[in-house]
C-alpha positions as CSV (number, residue, x, y, z in Angstrom):
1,X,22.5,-46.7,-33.0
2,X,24.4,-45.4,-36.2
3,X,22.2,-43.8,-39.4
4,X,22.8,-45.1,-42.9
5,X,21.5,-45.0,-46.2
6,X,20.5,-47.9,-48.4
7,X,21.6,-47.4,-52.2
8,X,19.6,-48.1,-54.8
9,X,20.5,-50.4,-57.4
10,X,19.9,-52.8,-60.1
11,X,20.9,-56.4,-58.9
12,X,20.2,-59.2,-61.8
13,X,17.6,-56.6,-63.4
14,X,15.7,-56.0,-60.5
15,X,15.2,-53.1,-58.7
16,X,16.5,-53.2,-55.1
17,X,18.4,-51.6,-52.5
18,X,21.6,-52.5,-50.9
19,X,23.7,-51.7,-47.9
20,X,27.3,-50.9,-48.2
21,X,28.2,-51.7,-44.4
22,X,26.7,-55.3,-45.5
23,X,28.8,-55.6,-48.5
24,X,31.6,-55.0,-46.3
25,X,31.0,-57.5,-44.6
26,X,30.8,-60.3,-46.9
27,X,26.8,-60.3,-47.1
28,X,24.7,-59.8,-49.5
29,X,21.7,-57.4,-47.6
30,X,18.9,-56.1,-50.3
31,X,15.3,-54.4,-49.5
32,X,13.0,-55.0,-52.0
33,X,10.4,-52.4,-53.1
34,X,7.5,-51.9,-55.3
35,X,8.5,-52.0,-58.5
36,X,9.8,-54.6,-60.5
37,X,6.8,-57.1,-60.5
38,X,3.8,-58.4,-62.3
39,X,1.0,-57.5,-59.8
40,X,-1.8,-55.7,-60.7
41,X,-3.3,-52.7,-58.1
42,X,-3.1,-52.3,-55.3
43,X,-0.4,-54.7,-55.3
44,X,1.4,-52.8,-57.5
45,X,4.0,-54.3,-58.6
46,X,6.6,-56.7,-56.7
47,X,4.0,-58.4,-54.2
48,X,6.4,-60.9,-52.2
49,X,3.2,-62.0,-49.9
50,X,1.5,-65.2,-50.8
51,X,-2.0,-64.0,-47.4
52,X,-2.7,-60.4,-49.2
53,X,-5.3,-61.2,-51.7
54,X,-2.9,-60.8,-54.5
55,X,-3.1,-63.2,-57.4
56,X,-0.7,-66.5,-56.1
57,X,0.8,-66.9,-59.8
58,X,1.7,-63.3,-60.0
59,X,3.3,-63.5,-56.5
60,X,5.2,-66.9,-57.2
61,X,6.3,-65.1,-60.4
62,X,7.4,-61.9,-58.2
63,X,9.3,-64.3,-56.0
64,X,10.9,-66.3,-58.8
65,X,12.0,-63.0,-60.1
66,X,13.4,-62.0,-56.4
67,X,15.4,-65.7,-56.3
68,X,17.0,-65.2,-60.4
69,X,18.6,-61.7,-59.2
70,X,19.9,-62.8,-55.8
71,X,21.3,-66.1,-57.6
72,X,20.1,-68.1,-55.1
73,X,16.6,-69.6,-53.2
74,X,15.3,-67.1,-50.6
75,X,13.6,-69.0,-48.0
76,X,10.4,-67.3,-46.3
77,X,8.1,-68.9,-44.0
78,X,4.6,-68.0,-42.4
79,X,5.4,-65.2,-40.0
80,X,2.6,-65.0,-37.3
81,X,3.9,-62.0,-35.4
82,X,5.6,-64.5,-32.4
83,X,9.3,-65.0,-31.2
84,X,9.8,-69.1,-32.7
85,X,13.2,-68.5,-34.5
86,X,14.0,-71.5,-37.1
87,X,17.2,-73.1,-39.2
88,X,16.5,-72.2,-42.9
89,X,17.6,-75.3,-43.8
90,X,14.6,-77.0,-42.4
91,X,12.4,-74.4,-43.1
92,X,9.8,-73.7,-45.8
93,X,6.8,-71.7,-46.9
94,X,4.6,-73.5,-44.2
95,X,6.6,-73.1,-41.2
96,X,5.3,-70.9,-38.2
97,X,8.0,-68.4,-37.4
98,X,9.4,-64.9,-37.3
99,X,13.4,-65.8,-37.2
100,X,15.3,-67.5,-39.9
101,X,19.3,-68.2,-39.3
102,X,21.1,-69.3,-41.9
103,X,25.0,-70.7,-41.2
104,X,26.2,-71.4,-45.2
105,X,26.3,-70.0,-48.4
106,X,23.7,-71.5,-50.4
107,X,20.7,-70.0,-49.2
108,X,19.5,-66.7,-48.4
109,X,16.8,-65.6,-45.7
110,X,14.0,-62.6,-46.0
111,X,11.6,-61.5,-43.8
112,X,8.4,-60.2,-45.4
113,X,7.1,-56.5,-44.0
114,X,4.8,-53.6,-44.7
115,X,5.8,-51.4,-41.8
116,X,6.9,-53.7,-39.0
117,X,10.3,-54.0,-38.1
118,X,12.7,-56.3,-40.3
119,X,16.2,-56.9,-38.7
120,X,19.1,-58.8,-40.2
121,X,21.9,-59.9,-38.0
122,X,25.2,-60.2,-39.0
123,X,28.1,-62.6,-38.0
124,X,30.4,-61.8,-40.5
125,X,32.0,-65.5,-41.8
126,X,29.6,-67.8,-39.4
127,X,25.8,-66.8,-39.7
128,X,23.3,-64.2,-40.9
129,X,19.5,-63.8,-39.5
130,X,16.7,-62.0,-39.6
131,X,14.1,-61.3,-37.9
132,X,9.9,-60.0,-38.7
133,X,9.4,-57.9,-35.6
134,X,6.1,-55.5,-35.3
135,X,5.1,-54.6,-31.8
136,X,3.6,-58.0,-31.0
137,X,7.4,-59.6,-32.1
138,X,9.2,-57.0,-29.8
139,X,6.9,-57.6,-26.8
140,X,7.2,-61.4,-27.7
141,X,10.6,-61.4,-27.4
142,X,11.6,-62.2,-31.3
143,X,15.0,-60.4,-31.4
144,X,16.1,-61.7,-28.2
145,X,15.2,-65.4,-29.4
146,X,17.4,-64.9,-32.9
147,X,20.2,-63.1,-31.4
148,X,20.6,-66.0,-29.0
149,X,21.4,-68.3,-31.6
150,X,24.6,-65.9,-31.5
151,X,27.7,-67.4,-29.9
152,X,28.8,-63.5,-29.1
153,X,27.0,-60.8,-29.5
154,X,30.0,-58.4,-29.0
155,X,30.3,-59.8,-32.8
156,X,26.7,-59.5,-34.3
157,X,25.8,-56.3,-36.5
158,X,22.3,-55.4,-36.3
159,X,21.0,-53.9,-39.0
160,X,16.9,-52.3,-38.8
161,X,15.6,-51.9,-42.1
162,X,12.9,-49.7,-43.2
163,X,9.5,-49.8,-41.7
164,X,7.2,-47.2,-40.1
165,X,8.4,-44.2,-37.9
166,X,7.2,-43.1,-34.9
167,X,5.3,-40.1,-36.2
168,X,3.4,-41.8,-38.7
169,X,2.6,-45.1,-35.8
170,X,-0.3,-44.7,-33.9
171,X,-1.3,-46.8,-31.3
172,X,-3.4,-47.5,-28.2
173,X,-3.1,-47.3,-23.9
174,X,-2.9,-51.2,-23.9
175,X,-0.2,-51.3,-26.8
176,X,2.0,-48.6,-25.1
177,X,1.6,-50.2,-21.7
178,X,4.1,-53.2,-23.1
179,X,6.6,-50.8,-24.0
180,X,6.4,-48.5,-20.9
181,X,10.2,-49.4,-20.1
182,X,11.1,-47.5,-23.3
183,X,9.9,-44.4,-22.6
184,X,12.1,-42.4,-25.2
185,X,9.9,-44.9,-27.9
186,X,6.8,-43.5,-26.4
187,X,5.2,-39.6,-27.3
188,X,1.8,-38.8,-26.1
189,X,-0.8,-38.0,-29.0
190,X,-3.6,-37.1,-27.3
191,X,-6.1,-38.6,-24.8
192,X,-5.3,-42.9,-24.8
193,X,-3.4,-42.8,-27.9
194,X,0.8,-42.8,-28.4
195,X,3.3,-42.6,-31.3
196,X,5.1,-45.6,-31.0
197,X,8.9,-46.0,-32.8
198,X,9.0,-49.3,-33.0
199,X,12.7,-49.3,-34.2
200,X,14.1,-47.5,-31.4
201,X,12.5,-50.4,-29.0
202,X,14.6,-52.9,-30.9
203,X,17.5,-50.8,-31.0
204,X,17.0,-50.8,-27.2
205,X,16.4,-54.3,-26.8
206,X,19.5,-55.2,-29.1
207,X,21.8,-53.2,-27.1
208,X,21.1,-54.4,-23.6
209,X,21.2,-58.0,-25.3
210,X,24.9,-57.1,-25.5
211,X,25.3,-55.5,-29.2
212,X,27.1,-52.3,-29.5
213,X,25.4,-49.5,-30.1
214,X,27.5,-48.7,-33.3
215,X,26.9,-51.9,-34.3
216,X,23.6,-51.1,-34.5
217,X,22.5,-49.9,-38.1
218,X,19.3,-48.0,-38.8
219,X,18.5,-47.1,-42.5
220,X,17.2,-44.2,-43.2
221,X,14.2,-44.9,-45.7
222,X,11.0,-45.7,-43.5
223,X,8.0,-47.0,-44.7
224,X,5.7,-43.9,-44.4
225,X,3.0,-43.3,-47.0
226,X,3.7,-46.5,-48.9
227,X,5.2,-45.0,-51.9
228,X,8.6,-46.6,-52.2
229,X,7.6,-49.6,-49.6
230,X,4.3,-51.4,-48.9
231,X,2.8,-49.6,-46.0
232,X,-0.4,-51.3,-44.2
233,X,-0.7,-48.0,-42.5
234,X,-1.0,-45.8,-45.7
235,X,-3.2,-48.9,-47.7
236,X,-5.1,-51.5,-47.2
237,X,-5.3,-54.2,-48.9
238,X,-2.0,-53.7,-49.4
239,X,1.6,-56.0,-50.6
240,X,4.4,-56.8,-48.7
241,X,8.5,-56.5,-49.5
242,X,11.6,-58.1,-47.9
243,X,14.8,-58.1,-45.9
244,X,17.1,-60.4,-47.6
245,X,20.4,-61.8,-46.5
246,X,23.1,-64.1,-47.8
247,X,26.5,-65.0,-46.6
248,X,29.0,-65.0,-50.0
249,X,30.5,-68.0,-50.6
């Protein structure tokens, strides 16, 4: 697992960030944040999540705004924290799943997250995906499901955008019993409870899928008091940004 930043930067007058090791690739990989949108508090401001509470013509506005920068549709669906992994080309705001995998040009795929896990995988030249994966997605099995849609995953880059870290994720004797094979994830905090880092299980799980470990990318930025990135943890109700990815034609 190798450490890089994301880079902040305007993209069609919208505030993102962007991944160099992407662009290198011939992908397009932004992270949206909070700015840069027409929601109102506690949404404030680039909402991307249609199930928050948030007003549904503000968010279809954030969302338009999202599509005019990229330059091209993002397609989302209705993530229900499982492992189903869909085409985007078939997909669409009512389909149940956690995976998108795109093969062309003309679309991209996001995830939508406010401290879980979102993943983009990386084929350069064939396919991009990504994944939504909190703790009930890594126990489900959602990164295994998208990465096999992989022909080689001596090829894929994995790339683990922001979301919460360990010392900010609290969780319980029966969540921490799923992930007892990945011990180093696991710190005790106090009688029944664990932090959880919820990255490093995916990291784990990506490697022994057959991804290199330097091919493994973890950003920096985490999701950690909700400042930069929708946090559930730090508020409630609360919005929710994305993972995008595009292959460039």
């Amino acid at each position: 697992m190798r450490a890089v930043a994301l880079e902040a930067r305007e993209v069609g007058g919208l505030p993102l960030y962007r991944l160099a090791e992407a662009d290198a690739l011939g992908v397009d990989l932004v992270v949206s944040a909070r700015p840069g949108g027409v929601s109102d508090a506690p949404y404030t401001s680039l909402n991307l999540g249609t199930h928050v509470g948030d007003d549904p013509a503000a968010v279809t506005e954030n969302r338009r705004r999202l599509d005019a920068a990229l330059g091209a549709p993002v397609v989302l669906v209705r993530q229900v924290h499982g492992a189903t992994v869909v085409d985007a080309a078939t997909a669409g705001a009512s389909t149940e799943a956690d995976g998108l995998v795109e093969e062309g040009c003309a679309r991209a795929v996001g995830v939508l997250v406010a401290d879980c896990v979102p993943v983009a995988l990386l084929d350069p030249g064939r396919r991009v995906a990504v994944v939504h994966a909190g703790w009930r997605g890594l126990a489900a099995g959602a990164v295994a499901a998208a990465l096999a849609r992989f022909e080689d995953p001596a090829r894929v880059v994995a790339v683990l955008g922001p979301s919460i870290s360990g010392s900010a994720y609290q969780v319980g004797e029966e969540v921490a019993r799923r992930f007892s094979e990945h011990a180093g994830a696991l710190t005790p905090d106090g009688p029944g409870h664990w932090r959880l880092e919820l990255r490093a299980v995916a990291a784990a799980q990506l490697e022994r899928l057959g991804v290199a470990s330097d091919r493994v990318l973890l950003t920096t930025e985490v999701t950690d008091g909700g400042a930069t990135f929708f946090s559930d943890r730090a508020e409630r109700p609360t919005g929710r940004f994305a993972l995008v990815a595009r292959r460039r034609p």
